[in-house]
C-alpha positions in Angstrom: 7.3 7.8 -0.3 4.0 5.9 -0.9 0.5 7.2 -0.3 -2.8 6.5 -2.0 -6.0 8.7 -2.6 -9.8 7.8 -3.9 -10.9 9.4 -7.0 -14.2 9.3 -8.5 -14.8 8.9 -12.0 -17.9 11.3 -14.0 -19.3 7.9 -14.6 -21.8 8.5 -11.8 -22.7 12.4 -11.9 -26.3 12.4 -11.7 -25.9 10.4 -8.5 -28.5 7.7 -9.6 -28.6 3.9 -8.7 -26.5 1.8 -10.6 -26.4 -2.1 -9.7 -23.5 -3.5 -9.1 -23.9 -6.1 -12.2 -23.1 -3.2 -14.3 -20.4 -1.8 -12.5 -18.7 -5.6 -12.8 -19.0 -5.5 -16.5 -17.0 -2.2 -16.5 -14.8 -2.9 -13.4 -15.8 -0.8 -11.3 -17.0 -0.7 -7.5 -19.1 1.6 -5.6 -16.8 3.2 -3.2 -17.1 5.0 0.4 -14.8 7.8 1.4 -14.7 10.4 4.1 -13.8 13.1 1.8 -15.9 12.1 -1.3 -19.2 10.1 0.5 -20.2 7.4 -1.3 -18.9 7.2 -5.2 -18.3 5.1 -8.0 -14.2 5.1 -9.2 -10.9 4.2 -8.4 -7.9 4.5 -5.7 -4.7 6.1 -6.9 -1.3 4.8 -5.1 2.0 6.9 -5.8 5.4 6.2 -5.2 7.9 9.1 -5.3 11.3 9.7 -5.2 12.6 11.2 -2.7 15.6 12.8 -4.1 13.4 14.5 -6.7 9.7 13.8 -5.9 9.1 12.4 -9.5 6.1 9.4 -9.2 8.2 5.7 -10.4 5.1 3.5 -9.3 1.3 4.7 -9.9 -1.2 1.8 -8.9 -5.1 1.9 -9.8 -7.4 -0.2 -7.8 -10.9 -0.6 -8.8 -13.1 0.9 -5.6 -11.7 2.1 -2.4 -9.8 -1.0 -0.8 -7.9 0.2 2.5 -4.4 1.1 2.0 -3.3 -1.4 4.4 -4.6 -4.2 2.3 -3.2 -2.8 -0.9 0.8 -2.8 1.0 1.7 -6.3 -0.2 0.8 -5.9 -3.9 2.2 -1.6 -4.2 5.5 -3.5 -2.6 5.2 -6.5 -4.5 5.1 -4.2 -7.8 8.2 -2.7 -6.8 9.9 -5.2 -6.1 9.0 -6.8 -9.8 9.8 -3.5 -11.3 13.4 -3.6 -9.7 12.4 -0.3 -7.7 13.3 -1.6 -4.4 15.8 -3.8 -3.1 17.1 -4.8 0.0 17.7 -2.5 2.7 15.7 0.2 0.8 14.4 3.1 3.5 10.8 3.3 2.4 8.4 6.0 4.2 4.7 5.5 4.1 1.6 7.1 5.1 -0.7 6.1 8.1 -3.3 4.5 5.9 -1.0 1.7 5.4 -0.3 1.1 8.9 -1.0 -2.4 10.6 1.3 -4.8 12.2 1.3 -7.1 9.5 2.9 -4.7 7.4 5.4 -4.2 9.7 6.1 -8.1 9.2 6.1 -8.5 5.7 7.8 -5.4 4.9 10.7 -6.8 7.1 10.6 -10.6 6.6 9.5 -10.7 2.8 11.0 -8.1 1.1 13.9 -7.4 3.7 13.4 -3.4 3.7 13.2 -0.4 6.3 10.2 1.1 6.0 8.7 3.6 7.7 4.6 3.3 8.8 2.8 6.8 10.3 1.7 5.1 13.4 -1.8 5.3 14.6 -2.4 6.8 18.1 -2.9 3.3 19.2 0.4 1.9 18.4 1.7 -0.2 21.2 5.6 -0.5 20.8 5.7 -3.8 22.6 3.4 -5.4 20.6 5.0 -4.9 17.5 8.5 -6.5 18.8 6.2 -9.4 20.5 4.9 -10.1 16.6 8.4 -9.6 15.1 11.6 -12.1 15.1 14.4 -11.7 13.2 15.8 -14.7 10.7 19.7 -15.1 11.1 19.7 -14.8 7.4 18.4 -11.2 7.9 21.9 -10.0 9.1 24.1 -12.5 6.6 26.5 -11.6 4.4 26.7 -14.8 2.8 24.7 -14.6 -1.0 23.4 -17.9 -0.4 21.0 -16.9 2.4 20.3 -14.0 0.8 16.9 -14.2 -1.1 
């Protein structure tokens, strides 16, 4: 289970101007969130287990990026850290939704995961954007990435 929150540093209490030449220099990003307004800090990603909810992947990006642009690296990190392999059943929140996702999840890394859909998810257009390799359903370990 993945899911990703902002958190704001005390670097910024006094809620005063600070230009974003010094924020570089100590990689950091002014930030906008719904819950927090605008701040200066970082977004937290977590990926528990489900069998005992303990965290095996945290992630800290500098600002507020949207979780949906962050899926391919948390997954990519997995993946390097042997976390996930093929066929894994992966469940994450509906920040990370897109269509995209849906593709790379299935195509690159060759999981199951599952995306909270937005109200706007249209069914048929995520089959239209989705086609299956052959070497998908292979039991032969030379197709097999």
């Amino acid at each position: 289970m993945a899911d990703a929150t902002p958190s704001a540093c005390d670097f910024n209490n006094d809620k005063h101007f600070i230009p974003k030449e010094h924020l570089e220099k100590l990689n950091l990003k002014w930030s906008f969130s719904t819950t927090k307004g605008h701040f200066v800090g970082f977004k937290v990603t977590v990926v528990l287990n489900e069998k005992n909810m303990t965290p095996v992947s945290i992630l800290i990006h500098s600002g507020a990026p949207n979780d949906s642009k962050i899926f391919d690296e948390v997954l990519q990190n997995l993946k390097k850290r042997r976390i996930i392999k093929r066929k894994d059943i992966i469940l994450f929140y509906r920040g990370y939704y897109s269509y995209k996702n849906y593709q790379i999840g299935i195509n690159k890394y060759k999981i199951v995961h599952v995306i909270f859909s937005r109200n706007s998810f249209k069914a048929e257009k995520l089959q239209g954007k989705i086609s299956y390799p052959l070497e998908v359903f292979s039991k032969n370990k030379k197709s097999n990435n």
